[in-house]
BAGU-341944 format. One record per residue (C-alpha): x, y, z. Coordinates in steps of 0.25 Angstrom, whole numbers, plus 5000, padded with zeros to 4 digits. Each point is the difference from the previous one (the first is absolute). Example, Ala and Ser with C-alpha at 12.3 -4.5 7.8 and 13.67 -1.06 7.14 Angstrom:
rec u=5049 | v=4982 | w=5031
rec u=5006 | v=5014 | w=4998
// end
This chain:
rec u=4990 | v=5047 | w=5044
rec u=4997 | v=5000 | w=5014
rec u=4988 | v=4991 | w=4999
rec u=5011 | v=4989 | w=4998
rec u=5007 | v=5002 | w=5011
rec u=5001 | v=4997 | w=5015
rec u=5006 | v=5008 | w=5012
rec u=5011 | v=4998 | w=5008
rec u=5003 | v=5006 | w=5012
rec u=5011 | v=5005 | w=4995
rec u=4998 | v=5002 | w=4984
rec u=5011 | v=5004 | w=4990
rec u=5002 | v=5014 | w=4997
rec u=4997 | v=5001 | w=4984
rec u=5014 | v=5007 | w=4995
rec u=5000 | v=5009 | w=4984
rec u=4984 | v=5000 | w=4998
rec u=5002 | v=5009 | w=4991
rec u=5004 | v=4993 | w=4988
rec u=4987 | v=4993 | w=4999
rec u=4994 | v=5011 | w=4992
rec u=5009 | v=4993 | w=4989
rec u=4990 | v=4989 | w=4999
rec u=4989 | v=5008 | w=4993
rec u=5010 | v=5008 | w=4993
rec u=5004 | v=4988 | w=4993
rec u=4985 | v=4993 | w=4999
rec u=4996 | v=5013 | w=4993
rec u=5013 | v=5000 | w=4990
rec u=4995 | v=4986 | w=4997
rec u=4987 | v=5004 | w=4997
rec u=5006 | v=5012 | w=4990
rec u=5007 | v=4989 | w=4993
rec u=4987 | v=4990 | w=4997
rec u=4994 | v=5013 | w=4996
rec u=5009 | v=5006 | w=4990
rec u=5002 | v=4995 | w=4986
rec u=5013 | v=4990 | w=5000
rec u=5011 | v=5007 | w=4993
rec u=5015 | v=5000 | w=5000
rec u=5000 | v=5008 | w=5013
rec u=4988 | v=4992 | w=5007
rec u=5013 | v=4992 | w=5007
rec u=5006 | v=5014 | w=5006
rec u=4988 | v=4998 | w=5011
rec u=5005 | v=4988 | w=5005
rec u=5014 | v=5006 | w=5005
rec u=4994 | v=5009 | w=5012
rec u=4994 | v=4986 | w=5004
rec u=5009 | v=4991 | w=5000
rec u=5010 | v=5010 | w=5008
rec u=4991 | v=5006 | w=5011
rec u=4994 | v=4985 | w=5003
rec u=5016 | v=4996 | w=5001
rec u=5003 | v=5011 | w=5009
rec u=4989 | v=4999 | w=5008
rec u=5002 | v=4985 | w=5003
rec u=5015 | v=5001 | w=5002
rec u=5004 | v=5013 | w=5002
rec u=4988 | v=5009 | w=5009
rec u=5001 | v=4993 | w=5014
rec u=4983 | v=4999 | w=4999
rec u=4995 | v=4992 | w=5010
rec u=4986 | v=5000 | w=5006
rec u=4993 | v=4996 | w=5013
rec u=5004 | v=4984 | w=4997
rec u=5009 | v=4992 | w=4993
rec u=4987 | v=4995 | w=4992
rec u=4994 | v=5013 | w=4996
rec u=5014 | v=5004 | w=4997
rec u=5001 | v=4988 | w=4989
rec u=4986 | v=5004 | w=4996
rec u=5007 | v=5011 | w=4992
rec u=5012 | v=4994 | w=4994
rec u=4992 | v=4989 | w=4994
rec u=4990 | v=5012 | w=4995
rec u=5013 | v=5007 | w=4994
rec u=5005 | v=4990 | w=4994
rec u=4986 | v=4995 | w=4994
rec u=4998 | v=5014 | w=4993
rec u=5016 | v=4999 | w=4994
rec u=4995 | v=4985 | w=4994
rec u=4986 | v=5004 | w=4995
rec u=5006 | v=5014 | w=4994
rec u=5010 | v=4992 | w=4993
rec u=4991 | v=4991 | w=4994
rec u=4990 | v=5012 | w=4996
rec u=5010 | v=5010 | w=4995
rec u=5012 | v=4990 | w=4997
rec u=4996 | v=4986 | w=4995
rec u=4986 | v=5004 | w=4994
rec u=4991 | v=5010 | w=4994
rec u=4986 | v=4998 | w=5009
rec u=4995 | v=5013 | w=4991
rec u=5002 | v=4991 | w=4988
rec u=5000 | v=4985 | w=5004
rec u=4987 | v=5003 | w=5009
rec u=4987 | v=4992 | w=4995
rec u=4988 | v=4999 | w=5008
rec u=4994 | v=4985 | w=4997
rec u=4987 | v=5007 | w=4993
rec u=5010 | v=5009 | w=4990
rec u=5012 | v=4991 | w=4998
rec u=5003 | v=5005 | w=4987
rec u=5003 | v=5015 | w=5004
rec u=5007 | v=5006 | w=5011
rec u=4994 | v=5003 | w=5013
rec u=5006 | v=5015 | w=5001
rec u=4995 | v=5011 | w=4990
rec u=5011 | v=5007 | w=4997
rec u=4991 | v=5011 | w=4993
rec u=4994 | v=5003 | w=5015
rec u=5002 | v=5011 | w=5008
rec u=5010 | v=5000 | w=5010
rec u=4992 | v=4998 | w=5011
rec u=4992 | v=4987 | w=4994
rec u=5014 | v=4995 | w=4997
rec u=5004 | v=5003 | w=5015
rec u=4985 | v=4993 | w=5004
rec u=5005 | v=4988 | w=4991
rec u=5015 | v=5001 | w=5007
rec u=4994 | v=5000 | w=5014
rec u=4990 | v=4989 | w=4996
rec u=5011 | v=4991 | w=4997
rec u=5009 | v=5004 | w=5010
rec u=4990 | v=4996 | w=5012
rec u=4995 | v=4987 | w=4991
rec u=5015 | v=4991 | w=5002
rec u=4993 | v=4986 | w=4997
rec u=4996 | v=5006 | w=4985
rec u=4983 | v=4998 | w=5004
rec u=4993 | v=5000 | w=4986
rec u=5012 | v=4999 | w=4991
rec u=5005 | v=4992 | w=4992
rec u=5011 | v=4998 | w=5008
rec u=4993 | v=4997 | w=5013
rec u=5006 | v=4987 | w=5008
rec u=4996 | v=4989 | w=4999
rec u=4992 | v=4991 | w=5011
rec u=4994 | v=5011 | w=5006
rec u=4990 | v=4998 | w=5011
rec u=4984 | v=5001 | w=4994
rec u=4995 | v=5012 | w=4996
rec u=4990 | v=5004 | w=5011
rec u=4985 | v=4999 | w=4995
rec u=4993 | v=5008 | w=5006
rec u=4989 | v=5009 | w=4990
rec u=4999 | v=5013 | w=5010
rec u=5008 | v=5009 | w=5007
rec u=4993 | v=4995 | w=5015
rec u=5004 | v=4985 | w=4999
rec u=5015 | v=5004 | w=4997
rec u=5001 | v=5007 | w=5011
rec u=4995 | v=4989 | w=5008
rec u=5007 | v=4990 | w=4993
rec u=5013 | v=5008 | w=5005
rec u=4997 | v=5003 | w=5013
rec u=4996 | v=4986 | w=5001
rec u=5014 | v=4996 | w=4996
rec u=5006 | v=5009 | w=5008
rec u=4995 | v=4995 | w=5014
rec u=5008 | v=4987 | w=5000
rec u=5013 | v=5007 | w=4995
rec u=5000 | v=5007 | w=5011
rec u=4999 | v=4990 | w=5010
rec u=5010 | v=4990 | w=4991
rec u=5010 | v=5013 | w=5001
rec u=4995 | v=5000 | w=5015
rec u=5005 | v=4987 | w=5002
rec u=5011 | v=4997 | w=4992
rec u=5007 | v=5014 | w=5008
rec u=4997 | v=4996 | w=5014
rec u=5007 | v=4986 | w=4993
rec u=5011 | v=5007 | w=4996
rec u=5002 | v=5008 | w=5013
rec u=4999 | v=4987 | w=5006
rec u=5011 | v=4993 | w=4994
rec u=5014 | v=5000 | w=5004
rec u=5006 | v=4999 | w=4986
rec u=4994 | v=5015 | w=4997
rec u=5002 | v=5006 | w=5013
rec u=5013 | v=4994 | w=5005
rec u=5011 | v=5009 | w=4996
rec u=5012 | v=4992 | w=5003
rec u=5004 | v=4986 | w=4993
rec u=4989 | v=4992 | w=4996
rec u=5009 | v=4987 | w=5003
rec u=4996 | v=5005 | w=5016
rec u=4987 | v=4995 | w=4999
rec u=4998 | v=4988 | w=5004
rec u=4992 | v=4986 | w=5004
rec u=4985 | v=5002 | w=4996
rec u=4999 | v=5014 | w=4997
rec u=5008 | v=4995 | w=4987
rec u=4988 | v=4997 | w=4994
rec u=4997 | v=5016 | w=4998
rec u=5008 | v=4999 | w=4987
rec u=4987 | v=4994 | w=4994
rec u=4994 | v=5013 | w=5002
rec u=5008 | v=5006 | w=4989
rec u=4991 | v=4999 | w=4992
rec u=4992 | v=5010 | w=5006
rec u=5010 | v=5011 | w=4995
rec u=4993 | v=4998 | w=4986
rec u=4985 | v=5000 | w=5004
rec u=5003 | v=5012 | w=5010
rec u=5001 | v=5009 | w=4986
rec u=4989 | v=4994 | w=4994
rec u=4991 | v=5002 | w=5011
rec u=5005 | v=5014 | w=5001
rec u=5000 | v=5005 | w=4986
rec u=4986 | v=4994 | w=4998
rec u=4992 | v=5008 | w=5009
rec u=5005 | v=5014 | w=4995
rec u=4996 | v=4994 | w=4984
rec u=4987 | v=4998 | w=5003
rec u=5000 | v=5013 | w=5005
rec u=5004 | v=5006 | w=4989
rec u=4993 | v=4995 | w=4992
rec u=4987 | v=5004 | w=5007
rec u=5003 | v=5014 | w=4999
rec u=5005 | v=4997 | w=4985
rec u=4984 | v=4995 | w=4997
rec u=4994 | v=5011 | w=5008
rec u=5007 | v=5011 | w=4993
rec u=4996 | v=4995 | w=4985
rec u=5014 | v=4998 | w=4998
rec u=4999 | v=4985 | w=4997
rec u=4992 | v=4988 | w=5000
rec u=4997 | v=4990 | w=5011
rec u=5005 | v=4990 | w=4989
rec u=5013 | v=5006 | w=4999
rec u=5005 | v=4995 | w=5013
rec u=5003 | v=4987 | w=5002
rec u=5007 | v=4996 | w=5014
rec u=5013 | v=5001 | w=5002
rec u=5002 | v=4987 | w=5003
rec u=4995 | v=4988 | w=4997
rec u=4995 | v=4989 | w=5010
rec u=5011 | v=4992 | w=5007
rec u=4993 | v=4988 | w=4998
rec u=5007 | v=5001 | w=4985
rec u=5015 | v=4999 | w=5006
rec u=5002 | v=4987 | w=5000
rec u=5012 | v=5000 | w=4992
rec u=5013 | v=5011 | w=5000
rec u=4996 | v=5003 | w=4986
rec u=4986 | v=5003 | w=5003
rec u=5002 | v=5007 | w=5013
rec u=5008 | v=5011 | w=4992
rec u=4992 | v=4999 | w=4986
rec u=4985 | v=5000 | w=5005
rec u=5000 | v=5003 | w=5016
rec u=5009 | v=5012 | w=5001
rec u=4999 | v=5013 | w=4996
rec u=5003 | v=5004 | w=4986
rec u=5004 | v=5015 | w=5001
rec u=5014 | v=4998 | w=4995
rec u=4998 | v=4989 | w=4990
rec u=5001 | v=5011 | w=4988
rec u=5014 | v=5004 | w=5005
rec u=5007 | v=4987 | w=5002
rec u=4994 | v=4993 | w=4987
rec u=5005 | v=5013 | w=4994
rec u=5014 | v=5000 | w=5004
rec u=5001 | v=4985 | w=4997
rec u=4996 | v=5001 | w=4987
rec u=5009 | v=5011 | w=4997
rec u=5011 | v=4993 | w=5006
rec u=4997 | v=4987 | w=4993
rec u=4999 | v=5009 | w=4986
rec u=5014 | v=5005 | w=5003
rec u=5006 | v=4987 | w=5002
rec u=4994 | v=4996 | w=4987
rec u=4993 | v=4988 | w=5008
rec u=4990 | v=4990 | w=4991
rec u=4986 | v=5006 | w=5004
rec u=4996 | v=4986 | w=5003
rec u=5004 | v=4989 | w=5008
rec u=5003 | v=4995 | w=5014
rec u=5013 | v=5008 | w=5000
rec u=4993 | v=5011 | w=4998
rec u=4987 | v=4999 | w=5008
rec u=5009 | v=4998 | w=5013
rec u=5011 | v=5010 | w=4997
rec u=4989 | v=5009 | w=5001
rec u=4996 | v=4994 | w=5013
rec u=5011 | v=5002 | w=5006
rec u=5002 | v=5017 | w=4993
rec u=4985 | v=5002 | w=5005
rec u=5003 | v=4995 | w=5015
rec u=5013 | v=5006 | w=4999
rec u=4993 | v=5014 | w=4997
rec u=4992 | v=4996 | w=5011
rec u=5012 | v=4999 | w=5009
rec u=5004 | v=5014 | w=4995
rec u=4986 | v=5007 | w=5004
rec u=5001 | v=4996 | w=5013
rec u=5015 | v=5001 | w=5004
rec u=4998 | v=5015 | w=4998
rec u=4992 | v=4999 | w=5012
rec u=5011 | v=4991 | w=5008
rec u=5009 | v=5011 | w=4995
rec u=4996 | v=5013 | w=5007
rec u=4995 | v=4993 | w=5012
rec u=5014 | v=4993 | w=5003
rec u=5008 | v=5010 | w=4992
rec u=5006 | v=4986 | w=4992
rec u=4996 | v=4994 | w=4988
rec u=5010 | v=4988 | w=5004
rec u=4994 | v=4997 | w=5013
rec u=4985 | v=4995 | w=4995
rec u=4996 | v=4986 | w=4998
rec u=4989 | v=5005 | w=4990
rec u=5007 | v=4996 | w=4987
rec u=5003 | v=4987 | w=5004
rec u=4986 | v=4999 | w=5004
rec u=4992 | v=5003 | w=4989
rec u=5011 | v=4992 | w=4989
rec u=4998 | v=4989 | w=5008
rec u=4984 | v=5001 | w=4994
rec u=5005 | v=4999 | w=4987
rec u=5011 | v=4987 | w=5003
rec u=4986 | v=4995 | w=5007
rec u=4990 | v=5001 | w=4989
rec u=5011 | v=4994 | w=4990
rec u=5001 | v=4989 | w=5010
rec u=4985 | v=5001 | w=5000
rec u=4995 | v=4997 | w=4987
rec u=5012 | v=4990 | w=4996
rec u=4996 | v=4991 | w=5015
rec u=4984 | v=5002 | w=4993
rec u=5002 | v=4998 | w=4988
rec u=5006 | v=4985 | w=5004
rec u=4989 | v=4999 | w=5010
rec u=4991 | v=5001 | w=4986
rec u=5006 | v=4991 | w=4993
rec u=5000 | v=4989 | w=5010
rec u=4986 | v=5001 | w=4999
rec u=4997 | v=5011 | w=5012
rec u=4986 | v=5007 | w=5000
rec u=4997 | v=5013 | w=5005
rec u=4990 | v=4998 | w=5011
rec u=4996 | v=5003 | w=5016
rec u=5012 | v=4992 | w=5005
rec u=5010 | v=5007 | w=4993
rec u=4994 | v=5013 | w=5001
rec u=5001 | v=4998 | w=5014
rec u=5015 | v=4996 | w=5001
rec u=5003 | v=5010 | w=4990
rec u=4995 | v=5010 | w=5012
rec u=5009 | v=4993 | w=5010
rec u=5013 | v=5002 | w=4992
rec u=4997 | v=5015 | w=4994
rec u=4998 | v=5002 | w=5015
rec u=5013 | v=4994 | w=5004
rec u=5006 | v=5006 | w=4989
rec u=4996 | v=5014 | w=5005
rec u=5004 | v=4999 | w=5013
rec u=5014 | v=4995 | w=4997
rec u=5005 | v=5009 | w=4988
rec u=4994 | v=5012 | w=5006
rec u=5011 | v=4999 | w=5011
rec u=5009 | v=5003 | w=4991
rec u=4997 | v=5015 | w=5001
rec u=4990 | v=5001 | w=5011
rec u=5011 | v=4995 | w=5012
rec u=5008 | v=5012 | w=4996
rec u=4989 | v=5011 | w=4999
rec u=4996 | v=4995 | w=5012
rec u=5012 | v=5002 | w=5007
rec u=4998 | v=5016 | w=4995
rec u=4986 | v=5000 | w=5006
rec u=4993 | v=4997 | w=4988
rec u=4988 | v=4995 | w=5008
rec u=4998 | v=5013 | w=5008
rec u=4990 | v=5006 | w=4989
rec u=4992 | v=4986 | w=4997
rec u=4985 | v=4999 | w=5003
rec u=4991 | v=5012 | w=5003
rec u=5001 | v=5010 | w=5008
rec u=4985 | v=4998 | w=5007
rec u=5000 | v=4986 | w=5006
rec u=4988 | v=4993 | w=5004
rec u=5009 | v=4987 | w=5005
rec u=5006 | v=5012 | w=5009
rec u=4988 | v=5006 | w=5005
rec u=4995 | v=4985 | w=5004
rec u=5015 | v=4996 | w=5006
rec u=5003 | v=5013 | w=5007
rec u=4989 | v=5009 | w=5000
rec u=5007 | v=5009 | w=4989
rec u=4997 | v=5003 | w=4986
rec u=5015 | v=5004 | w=4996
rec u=5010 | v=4991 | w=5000
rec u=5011 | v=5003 | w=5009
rec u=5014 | v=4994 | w=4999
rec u=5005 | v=5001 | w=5015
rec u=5012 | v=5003 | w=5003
rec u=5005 | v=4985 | w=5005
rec u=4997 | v=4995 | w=4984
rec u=5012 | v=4998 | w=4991
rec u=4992 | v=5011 | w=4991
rec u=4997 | v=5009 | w=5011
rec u=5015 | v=5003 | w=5003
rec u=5006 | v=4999 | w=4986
// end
């Protein structure tokens, strides 16, 4: 966690530590219940869940070193309350499960002993975007290709080498710009330093130039223990040069890790309200119950760090994805008709307004989080920018900068 953050010279004093250890606690009950055969009593196992994460968000006082690391664990609580709903609530994976070579039986043995059926839990627990299933997204990024173990492992480290200096960048970036480090009113900054707002769009590609390096990672020592194959892993993310609309960025470029729990909980609340299970009504009501979902994942992260839910922008931020992409398709759709091809140009504009786009609904939710020192953990610890600018490889908030006296 630590890696993530930098110093100040006068840092925050974690407070209630403690109920951290409720994090595994709850990751291991989850892994119980993919393990076990679903019964009547399979649903039991989600009460404790649902409680401690709720208690912990609202009611434990945790708070770490920053405001970020602090949000880091709502937004994990709240992920394993939503993906155990979906595993032990809204589906069966023990039975639904299909690898895409055996789609006509179930994955999970159910004859196994207990500890290959908590081999299998364990392997779809730590597998979220459902790799080799039937159910894995689509648009993925390719499969890599490489035939031996030795040109993975280059491939990743390979990749790994510009995620760090694109994380690099985009923190010193962020550090740099008033809207993240200013922790009064945004309407105070003024003249030319307005311009920062189109920066905001750096508060995406921070996270995937973040996330990326520790995949690769993984995924090297996944390989070199025998545990999986090198063509198991696709990226992360895809390549940004595919967002050049609202709808791609979200389906193709980002991260797929929650996709199974928002379709899942769409459909489920589409079933209920006995919705057609076709159609445009349909197809965008879901939009906009997926991003909501989306909204929900990450408020619990708003949550323990302001101690409000009412207080973040983050709902309004992420609905305004689904209002976008209605808006999207309907303003391309009549480009079509009139006659509009895909083609350099247009991929070039599309870049323009996804970036514009960005960097105005993020503020939504970021103008507020900055104003709680949101920006204090952003970029890594170990600073090369530092080291060349000051001679120092940490990154130092001094006590004169809005963060450094928060």
């Amino acid at each position: 966690m630590s890696l993530h953050m930098p110093t100040s010279a006068h840092p925050k004093e974690a407070h209630n530590v403690q109920w951290l250890a409720v994090i595994p606690i709850l990751e291991i009950i989850h892994i119980i219940s993919l393990s076990i055969w679903p019964s009547p009593y399979r649903p039991i196992l989600f009460l404790p869940v649902v409680f401690l994460s709720a208690f912990v968000i609202f009611r434990s006082g945790i708070s770490l070193q920053d405001y970020y690391a602090t949000y880091a664990i709502g937004i994990k609580l709240t992920t394993i309350t939503l993906l155990t709903s979906t595993d032990i609530l809204l589906s069966e994976p023990q039975s639904e499960f299909r690898t895409k070579d055996h789609q006509s039986r179930s994955a999970y043995n159910s004859s196994s002993p207990f500890l290959s059926r908590l081999w299998w839990g364990l392997c779809v627990w730590i597998n979220p975007r459902g790799i080799n299933f039937a159910h894995e997204p689509k648009n993925l990024p390719p499969r890599p290709t490489e035939t031996t173990n030795r040109a993975f492992y280059r491939r990743q480290i390979k990749g790994i080498v510009p995620y760090l200096i694109l994380w690099e960048l985009v923190g010193w970036l962020n550090r740099s710009n008033p809207y993240y480090y200013q922790l009064v009113d945004p309407s105070s900054i003024t003249g030319y330093r307005r311009l920062w707002r189109l920066a905001g769009v750096t508060y995406w590609f921070h996270l995937a130039y973040m996330l990326s390096p520790g995949y690769r990672l993984m995924s090297i020592v996944g390989v070199a223990l025998g545990l999986s194959k090198p063509r198991n892993w696709p990226d992360m993310f895809a390549s940004p040069r595919e967002a050049y609309t609202i709808r791609r960025f979200w389906g193709i470029f980002w991260h797929k890790l929650f996709r199974r729990i928002f379709t899942t909980h769409a459909d489920f609340i589409a079933s209920k309200l006995q919705l057609p299970k076709t159609g445009l009504f349909q197809r965008y009501f879901k939009t906009f119950v997926i991003f909501g979902f989306s909204g929900i994942l990450h408020l619990g992260g708003d949550a323990i760090a302001m101690h409000s839910i009412t207080d973040s922008g983050l709902m309004i931020t992420f609905l305004l994805q689904a209002v976008a992409i209605m808006t999207e398709d309907g303003v391309l759709w009549l480009l079509g008709r009139a006659g509009l091809r895909r083609s350099r140009f247009t991929k070039m504009v599309g870049y323009v307004y996804v970036f514009l786009w960005f960097s105005w609904c993020t503020t939504f939710s970021s103008d507020i989080q900055m104003r709680h020192g949101y920006a204090k953990g952003w970029g890594p610890r170990i600073s090369v920018i530092e080291k060349l600018r000051v001679g120092k490889w940490t990154y130092v908030i001094p006590d004169d900068h809005p963060l450094g006296s928060s």
